[in-house]
Wavefront OBJ file of the C-alpha trace (Angstrom):
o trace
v 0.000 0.000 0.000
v 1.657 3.312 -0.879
v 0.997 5.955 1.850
v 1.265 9.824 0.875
v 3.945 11.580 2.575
v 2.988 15.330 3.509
v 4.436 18.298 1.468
v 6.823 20.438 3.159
v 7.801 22.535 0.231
v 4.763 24.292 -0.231
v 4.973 28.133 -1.123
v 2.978 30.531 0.763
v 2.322 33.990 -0.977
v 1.078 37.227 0.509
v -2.171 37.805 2.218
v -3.657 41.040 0.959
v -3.478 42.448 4.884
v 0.205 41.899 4.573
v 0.359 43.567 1.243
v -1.070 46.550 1.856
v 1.146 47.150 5.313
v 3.959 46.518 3.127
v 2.482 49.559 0.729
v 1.750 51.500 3.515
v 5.275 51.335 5.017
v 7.124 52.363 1.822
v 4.383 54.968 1.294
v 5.247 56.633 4.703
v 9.088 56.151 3.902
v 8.695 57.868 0.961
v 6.769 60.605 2.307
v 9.675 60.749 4.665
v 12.802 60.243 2.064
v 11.044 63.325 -0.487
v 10.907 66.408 1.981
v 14.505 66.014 2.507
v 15.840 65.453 -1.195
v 13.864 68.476 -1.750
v 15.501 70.121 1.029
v 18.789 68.861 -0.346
v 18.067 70.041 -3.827
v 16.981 73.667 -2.590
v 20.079 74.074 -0.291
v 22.199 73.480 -3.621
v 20.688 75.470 -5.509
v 20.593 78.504 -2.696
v 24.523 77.390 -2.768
v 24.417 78.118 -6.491
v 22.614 81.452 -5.964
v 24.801 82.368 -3.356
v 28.222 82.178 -5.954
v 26.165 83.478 -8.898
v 25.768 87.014 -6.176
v 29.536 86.596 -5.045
v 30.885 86.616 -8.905
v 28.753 89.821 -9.528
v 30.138 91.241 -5.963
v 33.745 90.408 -7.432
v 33.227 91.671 -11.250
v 31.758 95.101 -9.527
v 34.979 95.315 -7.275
v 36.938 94.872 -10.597
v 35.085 97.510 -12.218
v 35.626 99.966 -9.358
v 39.510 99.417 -9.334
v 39.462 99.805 -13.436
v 36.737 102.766 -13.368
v 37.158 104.712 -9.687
v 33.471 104.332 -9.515
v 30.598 101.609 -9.315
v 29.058 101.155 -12.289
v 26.093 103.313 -13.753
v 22.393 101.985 -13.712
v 21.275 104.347 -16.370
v 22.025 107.384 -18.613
v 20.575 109.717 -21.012
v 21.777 109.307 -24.455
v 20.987 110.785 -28.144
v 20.234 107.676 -30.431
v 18.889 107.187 -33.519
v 16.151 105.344 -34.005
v 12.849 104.203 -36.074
v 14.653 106.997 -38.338
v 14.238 109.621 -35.402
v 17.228 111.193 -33.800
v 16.538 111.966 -30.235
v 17.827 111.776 -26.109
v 16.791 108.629 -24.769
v 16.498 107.918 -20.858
v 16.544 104.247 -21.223
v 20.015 102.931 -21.727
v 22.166 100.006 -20.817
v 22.670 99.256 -16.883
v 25.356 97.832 -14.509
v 25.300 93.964 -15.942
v 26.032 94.961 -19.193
v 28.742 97.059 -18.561
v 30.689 94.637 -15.855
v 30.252 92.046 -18.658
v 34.257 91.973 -19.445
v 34.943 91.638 -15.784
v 32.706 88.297 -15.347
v 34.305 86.515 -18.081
v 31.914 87.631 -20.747
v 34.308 89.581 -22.695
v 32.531 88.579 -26.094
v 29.504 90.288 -25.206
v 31.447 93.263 -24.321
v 33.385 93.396 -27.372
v 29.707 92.741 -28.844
v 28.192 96.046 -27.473
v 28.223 99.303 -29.268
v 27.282 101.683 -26.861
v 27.059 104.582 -29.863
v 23.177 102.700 -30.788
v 20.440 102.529 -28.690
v 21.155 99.040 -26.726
v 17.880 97.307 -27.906
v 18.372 98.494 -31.191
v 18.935 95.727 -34.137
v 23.301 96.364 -33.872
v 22.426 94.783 -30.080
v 20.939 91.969 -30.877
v 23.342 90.116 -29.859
v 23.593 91.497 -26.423
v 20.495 91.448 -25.761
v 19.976 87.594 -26.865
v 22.600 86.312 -24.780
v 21.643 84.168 -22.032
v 24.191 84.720 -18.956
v 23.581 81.547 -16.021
v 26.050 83.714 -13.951
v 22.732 85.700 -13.778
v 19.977 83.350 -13.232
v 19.120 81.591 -9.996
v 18.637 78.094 -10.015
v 15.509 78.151 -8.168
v 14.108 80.738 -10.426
v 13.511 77.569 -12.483
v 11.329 79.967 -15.725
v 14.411 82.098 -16.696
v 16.590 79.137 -17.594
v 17.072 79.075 -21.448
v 14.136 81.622 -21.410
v 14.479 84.004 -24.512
v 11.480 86.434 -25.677
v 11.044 88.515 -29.015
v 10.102 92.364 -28.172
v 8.409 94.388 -31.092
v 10.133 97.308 -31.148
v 7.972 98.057 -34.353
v 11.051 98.432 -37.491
v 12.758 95.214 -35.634
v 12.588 92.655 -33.019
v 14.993 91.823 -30.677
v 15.298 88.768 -28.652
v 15.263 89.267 -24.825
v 16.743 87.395 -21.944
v 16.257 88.247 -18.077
v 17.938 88.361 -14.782
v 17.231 86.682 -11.528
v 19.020 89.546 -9.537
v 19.112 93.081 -9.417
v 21.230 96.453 -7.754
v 20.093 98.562 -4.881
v 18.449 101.566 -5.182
v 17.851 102.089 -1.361
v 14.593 102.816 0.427
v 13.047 105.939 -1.579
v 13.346 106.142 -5.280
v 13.024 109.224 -7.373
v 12.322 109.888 -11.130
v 14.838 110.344 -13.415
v 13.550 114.091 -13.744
v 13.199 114.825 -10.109
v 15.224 117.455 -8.229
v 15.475 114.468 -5.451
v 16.874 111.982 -7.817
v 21.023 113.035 -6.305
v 19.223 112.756 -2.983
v 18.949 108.491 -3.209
v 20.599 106.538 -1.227
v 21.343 103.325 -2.844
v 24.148 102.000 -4.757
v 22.843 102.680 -7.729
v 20.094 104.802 -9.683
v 19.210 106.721 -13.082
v 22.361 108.696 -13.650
v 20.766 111.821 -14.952
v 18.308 113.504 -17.486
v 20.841 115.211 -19.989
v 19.402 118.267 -21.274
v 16.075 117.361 -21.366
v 14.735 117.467 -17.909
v 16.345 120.146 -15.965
v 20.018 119.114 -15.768
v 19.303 116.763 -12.673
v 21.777 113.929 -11.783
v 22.277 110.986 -9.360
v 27.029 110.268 -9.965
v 27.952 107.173 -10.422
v 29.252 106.435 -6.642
v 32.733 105.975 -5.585
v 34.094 103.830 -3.115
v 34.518 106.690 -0.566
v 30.949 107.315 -0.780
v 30.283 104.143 1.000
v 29.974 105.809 4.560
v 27.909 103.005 6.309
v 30.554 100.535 5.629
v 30.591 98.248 2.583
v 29.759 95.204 5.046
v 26.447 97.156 5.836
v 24.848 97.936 2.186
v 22.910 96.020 -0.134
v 24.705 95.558 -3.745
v 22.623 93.214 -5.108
v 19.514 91.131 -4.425
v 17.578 88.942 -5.162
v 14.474 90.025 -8.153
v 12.758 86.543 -9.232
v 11.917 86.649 -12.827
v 8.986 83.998 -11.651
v 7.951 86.498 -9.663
v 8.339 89.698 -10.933
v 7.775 89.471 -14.940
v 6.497 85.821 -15.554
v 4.460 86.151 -12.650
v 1.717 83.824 -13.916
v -2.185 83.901 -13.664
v -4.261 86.128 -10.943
v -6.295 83.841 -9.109
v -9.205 86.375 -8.532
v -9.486 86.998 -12.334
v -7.998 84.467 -14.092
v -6.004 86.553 -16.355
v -2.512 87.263 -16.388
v -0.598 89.796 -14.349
v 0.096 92.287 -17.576
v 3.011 92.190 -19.438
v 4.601 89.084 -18.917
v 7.906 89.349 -20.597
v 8.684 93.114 -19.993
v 10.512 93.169 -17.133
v 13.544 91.784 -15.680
v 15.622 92.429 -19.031
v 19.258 92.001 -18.293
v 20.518 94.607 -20.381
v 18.086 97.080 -18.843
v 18.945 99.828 -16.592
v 15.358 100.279 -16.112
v 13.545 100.538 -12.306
v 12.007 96.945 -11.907
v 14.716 95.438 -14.552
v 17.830 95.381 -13.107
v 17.143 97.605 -9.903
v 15.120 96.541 -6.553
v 14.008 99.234 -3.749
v 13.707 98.369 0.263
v 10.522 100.234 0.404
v 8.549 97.114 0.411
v 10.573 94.082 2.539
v 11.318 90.911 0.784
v 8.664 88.745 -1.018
v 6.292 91.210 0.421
v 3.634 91.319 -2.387
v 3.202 87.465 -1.641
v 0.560 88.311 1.241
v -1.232 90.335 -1.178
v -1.666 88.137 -4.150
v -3.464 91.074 -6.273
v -1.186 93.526 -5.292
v 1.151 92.983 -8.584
v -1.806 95.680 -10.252
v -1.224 97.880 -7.146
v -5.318 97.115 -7.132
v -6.645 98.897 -4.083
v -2.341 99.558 -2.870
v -1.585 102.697 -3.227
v 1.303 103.326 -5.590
v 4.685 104.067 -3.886
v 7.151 104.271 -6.622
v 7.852 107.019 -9.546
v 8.669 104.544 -11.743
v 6.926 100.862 -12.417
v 4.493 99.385 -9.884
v 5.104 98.754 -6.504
v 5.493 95.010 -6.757
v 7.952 94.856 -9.508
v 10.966 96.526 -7.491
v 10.731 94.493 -4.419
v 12.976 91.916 -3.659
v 12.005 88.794 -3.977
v 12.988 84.764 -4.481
v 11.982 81.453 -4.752
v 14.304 80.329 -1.807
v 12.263 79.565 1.736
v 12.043 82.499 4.125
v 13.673 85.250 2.203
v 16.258 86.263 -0.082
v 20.370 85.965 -0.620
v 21.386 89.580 -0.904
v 25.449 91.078 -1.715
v 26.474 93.268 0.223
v 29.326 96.126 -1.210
v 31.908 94.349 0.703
v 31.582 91.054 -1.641
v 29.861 89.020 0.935
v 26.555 87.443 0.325
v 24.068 87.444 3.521
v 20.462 85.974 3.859
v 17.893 88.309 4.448
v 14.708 86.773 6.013
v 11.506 88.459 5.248
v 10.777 88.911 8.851
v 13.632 91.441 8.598
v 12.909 94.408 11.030
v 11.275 97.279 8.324
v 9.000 99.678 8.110
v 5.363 99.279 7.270
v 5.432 100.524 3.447
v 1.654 101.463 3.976
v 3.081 104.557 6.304
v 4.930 105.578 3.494
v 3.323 108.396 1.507
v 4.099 109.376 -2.227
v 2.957 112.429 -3.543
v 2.839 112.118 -7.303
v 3.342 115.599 -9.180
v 1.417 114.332 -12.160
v 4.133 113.556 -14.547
v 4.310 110.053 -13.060
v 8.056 110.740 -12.172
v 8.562 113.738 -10.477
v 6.820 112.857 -6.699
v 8.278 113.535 -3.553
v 7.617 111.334 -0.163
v 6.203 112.245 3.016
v 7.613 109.917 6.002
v 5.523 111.860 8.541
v 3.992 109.231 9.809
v 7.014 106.642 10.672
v 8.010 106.987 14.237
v 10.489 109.812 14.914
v 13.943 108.963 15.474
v 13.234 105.301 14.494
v 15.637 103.326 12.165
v 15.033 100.106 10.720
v 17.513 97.424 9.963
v 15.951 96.352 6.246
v 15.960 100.251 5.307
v 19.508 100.714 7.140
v 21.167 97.656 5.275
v 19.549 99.409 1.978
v 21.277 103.152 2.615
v 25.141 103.725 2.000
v 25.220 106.659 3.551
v 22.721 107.255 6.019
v 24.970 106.833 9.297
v 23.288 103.913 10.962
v 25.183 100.874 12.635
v 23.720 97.377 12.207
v 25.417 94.396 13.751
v 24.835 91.107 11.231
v 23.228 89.736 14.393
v 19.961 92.100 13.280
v 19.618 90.321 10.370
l 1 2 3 4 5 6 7 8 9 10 11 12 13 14 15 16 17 18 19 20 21 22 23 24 25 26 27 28 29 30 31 32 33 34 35 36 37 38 39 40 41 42 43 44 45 46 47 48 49 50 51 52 53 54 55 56 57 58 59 60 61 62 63 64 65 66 67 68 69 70 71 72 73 74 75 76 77 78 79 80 81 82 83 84 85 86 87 88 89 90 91 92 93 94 95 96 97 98 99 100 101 102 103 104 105 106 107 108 109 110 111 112 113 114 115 116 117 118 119 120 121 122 123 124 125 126 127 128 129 130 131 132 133 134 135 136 137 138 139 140 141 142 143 144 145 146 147 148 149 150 151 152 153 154 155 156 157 158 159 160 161 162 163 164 165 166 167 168 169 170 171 172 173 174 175 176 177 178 179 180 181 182 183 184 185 186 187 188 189 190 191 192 193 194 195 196 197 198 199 200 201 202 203 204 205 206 207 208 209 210 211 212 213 214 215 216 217 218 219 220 221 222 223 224 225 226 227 228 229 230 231 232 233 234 235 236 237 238 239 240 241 242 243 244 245 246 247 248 249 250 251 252 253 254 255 256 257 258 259 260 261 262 263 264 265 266 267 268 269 270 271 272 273 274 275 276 277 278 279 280 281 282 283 284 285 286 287 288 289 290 291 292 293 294 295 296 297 298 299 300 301 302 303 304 305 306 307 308 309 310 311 312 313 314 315 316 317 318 319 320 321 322 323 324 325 326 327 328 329 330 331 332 333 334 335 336 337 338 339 340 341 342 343 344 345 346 347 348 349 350 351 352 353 354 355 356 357 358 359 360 361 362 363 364 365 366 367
């Protein structure tokens, strides 16, 4: 008689209770494992950020020791153009002419500075994408090239993820304030067509707060600031989506920030970017596009006129722009500011780090 022996090599799979707990374990691992490779990513590319704003720090130094002076943001020159000869206030600013000090000699030797810089003989320029100037976070302006209609031509643009200081309080480029401006950088003057008034390019000497103590550069998010993307309360887009941020601008809200709002401010105000019921604080542009602002957690990298490169949170101590009062003279550049109703005798450390010569001391333990 042949008795059956028992199996012992039977395979048992998988109950569907054990399945899922397996599926829920790797689910919360990964949920785990992903916040911090994000983390990791960011912190590179804040790294990245940070030695993009320490090159420009260095190329500006270089240009001071060849030039005596920083570089300009803006000038008043007589082009020709569309066939009519005439003084132009829009002009190249500070990244195009530190070009041959940040290795970009070619686009220096590229520039003719006798033609209007978008004209057609800048195409060139004006096409050329620089990674030097775009932050790896600010993940649109990678590669990111736009034709502008200028009408008789079109000329390819390219942007900037950073911009130069103008200091708390801007002033038109026609405005008997305009030499009064505190910050690194500004319109250099009217030429003959708007009363003779100028803002010098500044030496280092003129520095008085210390180089370790005033904004250079900052951060100015093309994401945020020209490609700014879709208003929720509207669904249409914030205006012109490609016309600011230019890198061969020397154009307010191009390649120049104010403190007068603190960084990423305009992100608690998401209609703001319209200056829809915010009154409008600047001479030049709206109020949201010369703020500072990134895409990095918390605030912004900023580089100082010392070559150092310091994170500025957007709690930063600074005043409440809303107390700040512009009175516009109707030409829509001309308007003074009434600071009545700030505190008396009160400084603040965003609007301090912003001034190079308004005699304040700030430790970098404010900050």
């Amino acid at each position: 008689m042949n008795a059956s022996s028992p199996s012992f090599g039977m395979k048992r799979g998988f109950t569907l209770i054990e399945l899922l707990v397996v599926i829920a374990i790797i689910a919360i691992l990964i949920g785990l494992l992903l916040p911090a490779v994000q983390s990791a990513r960011e912190a590179a590319r804040r790294i990245q950020c940070v030695n993009n704003l320490k090159q420009m720090a260095l190329a500006t130094h270089n240009y001071v020791d060849a030039n005596g002076v920083f570089p300009m943001q803006d000038r008043m020159s007589q082009f020709t153009f569309a066939g009519t000869t005439s003084w132009v206030w829009q002009d190249f600013g500070p990244f195009v002419a530190m070009t041959q000090f940040y290795e970009q000699g070619t686009i220096y030797n590229s520039l003719n500075s006798n033609q209007f810089i978008w004209g057609p003989e800048n195409t060139t320029v004006n096409s050329a994408g620089l990674t030097v100037l775009w932050c790896p976070s600010d993940g649109h302006i990678v590669g990111f090239r736009a034709p502008q209609d200028w009408g008789a031509w079109i000329v390819p643009m390219t942007y900037s993820s950073y911009a130069s200081s103008l200091g708390p309080l801007i002033y038109g480029y026609i405005s008997p304030n305009l030499q009064s401006m505190q910050g690194m950088f500004a319109h250099n003057g009217d030429g003959p067509v708007g009363g003779g008034h100028s803002f010098p390019p500044v030496p280092i000497s003129g520095v008085t707060d210390g180089t370790s103590n005033t904004f250079l550069f900052g951060e100015h998010a093309f994401g945020k600031i020209a490609l700014a993307g879709i208003r929720p309360s509207t669904g249409q887009p914030y205006g012109d989506s490609t016309g600011l941020n230019w890198w061969t601008s020397g154009d307010y809200g191009d390649t120049s920030f104010s403190a007068m709002f603190p960084p990423n401010y305009f992100e608690k105000y998401v209609d703001s970017r319209t200056d829809h019921g915010y009154p409008k604080k600047e001479p030049r542009q709206s109020n949201w596009s010369v703020q500072a602002c990134s895409f990095h957690p918390g605030g912004v990298n900023m580089a100082m006129a010392d070559g150092s490169v310091r994170f500025v949170k957007d709690s930063v101590d600074s005043w409440n722009p809303r107390m700040i009062n512009y009175i516009d003279a109707g030409d829509g550049y001309n308007g003074t500011y009434d600071l009545s109703a700030l505190p008396a005798g009160r400084s603040y450390v965003y609007q301090s780090l912003a001034t190079r010569n308004g005699g304040e001391v700030i430790s970098a333990d404010q900050y």
